[in-house]
C-alpha positions in Angstrom: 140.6 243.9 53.5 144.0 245.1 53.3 145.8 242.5 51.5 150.2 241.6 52.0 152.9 243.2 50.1 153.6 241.5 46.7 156.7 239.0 47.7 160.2 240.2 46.8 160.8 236.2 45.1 158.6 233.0 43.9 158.1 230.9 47.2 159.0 227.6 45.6 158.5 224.3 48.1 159.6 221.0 46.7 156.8 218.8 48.3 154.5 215.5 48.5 150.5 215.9 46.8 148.3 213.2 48.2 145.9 211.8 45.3 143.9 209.3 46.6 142.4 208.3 50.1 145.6 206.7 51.2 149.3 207.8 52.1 150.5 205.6 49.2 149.0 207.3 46.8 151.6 210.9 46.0 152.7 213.0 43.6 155.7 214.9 44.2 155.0 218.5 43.4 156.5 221.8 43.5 154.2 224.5 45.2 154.7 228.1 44.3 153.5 231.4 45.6 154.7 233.8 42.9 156.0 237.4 43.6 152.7 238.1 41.2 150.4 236.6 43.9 149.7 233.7 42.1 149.9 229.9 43.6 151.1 227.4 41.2 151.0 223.3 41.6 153.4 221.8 39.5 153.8 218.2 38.9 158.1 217.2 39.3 156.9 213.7 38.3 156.3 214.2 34.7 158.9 215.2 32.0 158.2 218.5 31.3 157.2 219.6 35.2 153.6 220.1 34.2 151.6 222.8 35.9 148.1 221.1 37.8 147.2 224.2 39.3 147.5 228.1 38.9 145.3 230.5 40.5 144.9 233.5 42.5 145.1 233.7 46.4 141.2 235.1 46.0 140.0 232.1 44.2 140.9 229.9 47.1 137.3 229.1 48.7 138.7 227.1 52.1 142.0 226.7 53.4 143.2 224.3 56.0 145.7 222.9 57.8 145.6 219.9 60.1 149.0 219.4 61.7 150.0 215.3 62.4 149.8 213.6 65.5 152.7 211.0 64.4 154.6 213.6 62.5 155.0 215.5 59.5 153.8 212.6 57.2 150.4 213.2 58.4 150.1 216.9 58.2 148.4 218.5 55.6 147.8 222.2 53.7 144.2 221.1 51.8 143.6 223.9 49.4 139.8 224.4 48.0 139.3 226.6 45.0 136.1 228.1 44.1 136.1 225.8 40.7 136.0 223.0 42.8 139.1 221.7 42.9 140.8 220.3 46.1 144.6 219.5 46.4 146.0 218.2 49.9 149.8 219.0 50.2 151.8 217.3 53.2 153.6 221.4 54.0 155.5 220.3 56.8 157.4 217.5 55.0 158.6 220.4 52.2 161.6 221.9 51.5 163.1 225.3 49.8 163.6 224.8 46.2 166.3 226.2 44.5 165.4 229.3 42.2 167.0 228.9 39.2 169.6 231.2 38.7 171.1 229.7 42.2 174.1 227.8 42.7 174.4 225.9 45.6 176.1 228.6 48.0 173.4 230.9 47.5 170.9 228.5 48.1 172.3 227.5 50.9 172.6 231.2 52.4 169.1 232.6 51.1 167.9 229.0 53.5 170.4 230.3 56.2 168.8 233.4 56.1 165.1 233.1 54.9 164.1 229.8 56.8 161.3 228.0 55.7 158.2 229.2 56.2 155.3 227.6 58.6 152.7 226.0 58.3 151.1 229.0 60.1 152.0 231.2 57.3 150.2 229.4 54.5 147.0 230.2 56.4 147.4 233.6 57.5 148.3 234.7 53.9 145.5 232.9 52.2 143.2 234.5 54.9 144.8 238.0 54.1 143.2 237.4 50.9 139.6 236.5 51.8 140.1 232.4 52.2 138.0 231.1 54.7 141.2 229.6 56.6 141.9 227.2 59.6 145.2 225.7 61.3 144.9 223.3 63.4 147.5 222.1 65.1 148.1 218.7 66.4 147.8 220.0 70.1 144.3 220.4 69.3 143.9 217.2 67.9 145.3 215.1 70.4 142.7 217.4 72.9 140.2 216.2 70.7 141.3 212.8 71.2 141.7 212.7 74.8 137.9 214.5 75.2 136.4 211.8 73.1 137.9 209.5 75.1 136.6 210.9 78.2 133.3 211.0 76.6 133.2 207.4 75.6 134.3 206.7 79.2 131.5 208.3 80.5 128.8 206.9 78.3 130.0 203.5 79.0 130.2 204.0 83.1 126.1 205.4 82.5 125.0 202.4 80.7 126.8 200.0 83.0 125.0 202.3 86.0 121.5 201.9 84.2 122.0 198.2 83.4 123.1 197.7 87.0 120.1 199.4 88.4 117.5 197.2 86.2 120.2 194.6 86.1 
């Protein structure tokens, strides 16, 4: 498996963690790809921005993204490791932290010029390094929505038709 070039700088994305079952329940966090190929989770909330997480691209066992029907609140990277450990980041809501030797010019033109990167990306670089990884995007998941729909249509118009006919 031919895996990407190491990355010129740290990847640094000042985002939200979801903890619990619910929306409410957050951590902001700072998620890092390292120019060492390394993804680090660190917590912005405590005093001493305490690192949750730091592993390898390989020792990420399932990868997914599941972009939001109602925006980028409800989209989520959910990273698995092979330890077991699960952490559900809402990507799209992220944004470019400052490395920091930056001042606020060049952060501002290494955004001009760099962007932030996708959702897409997240998954196609994990994959390049073995994850099992899915993106799916919200298109899909309204499609899934509208087909389940249909479905439940239909198996209501049959049991009205079978309960008409011994009706």
């Amino acid at each position: 498996m031919n895996q990407p070039a190491p990355m010129a700088t740290d990847l640094r994305l000042n985002t939200t963690m979801l903890t619990g079952a619910t929306v409410f329940q957050t951590r902001k966090v700072r998620l890092e790809w390292t120019r060492q190929d390394r993804i680090r989770i660190i917590d912005l909330e405590s005093p001493q921005e305490q690192v949750l997480a730091d592993f390898a691209p390989q020792e990420v066992a399932k990868a997914s993204y599941v972009g939001g029907v109602y925006g980028s609140q409800q989209s989520t990277l959910t990273l698995r490791t092979v330890s077991g450990h699960k952490f559900r980041l809402m990507i799209d809501d992220a944004v470019v932290s400052p490395q920091p030797w930056e001042s606020v010019e060049q952060y501002n033109a290494r955004v001009a010029r760099d962007g932030m990167p996708s959702a897409t990306w997240w998954t196609e670089r994990l994959a390049s390094f073995g994850a099992n990884a899915k993106h799916i995007g919200a298109g899909k998941i309204w499609l899934w929505g509208v087909g389940g729909g249909v479905a439940l249509v239909a198996v209501i118009v049959v049991i009205a038709a079978i309960a008409a006919a011994f009706g």
